[in-house]
N, C-alpha and C positions, 0 to 999 in steps of 0.2 A: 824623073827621079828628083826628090829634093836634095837640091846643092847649100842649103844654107837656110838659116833658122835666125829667129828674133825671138830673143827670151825675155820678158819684161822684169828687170832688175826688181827686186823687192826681198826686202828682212825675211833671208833664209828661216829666222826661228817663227817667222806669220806663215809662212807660205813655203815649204820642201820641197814640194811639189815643182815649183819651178827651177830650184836648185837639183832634182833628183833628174829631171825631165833634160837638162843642160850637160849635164854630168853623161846619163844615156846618149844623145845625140852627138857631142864628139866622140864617146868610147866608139859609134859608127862611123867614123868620118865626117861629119855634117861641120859646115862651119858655122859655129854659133855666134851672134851677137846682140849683147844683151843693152837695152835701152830702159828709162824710165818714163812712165805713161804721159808727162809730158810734152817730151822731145815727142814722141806722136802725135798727141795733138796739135802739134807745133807742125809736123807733117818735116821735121828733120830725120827722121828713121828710112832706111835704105828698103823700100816696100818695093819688092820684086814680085813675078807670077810662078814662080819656083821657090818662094821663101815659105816657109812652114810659121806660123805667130803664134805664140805661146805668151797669155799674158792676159 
């Protein structure tokens, strides 16, 4: 089961989709945290084998 999500931070009024998608995953429980595409490539984002990416 996914324990936790990584949402890629990005301007709600470009992109809903990630802001609607974040909004669903805690209303389940899921703990979300959201990063900007950087911080990824930077390989600072918390990449687990039970994290769901969104982004």
């Amino acid at each position: 089961m996914m324990t936790s999500a990584l949402v890629q931070h990005a301007d709600v009024s470009r992109i809903p989709e990630m802001q609607d998608a974040a909004t669903e995953l805690e209303r389940r429980g899921v703990l979300v945290t959201r990063f900007h595409a950087k911080h990824l490539l930077r390989g600072t984002v918390p990449l687990t084998r039970d994290a769901l990416v969104v982004g």
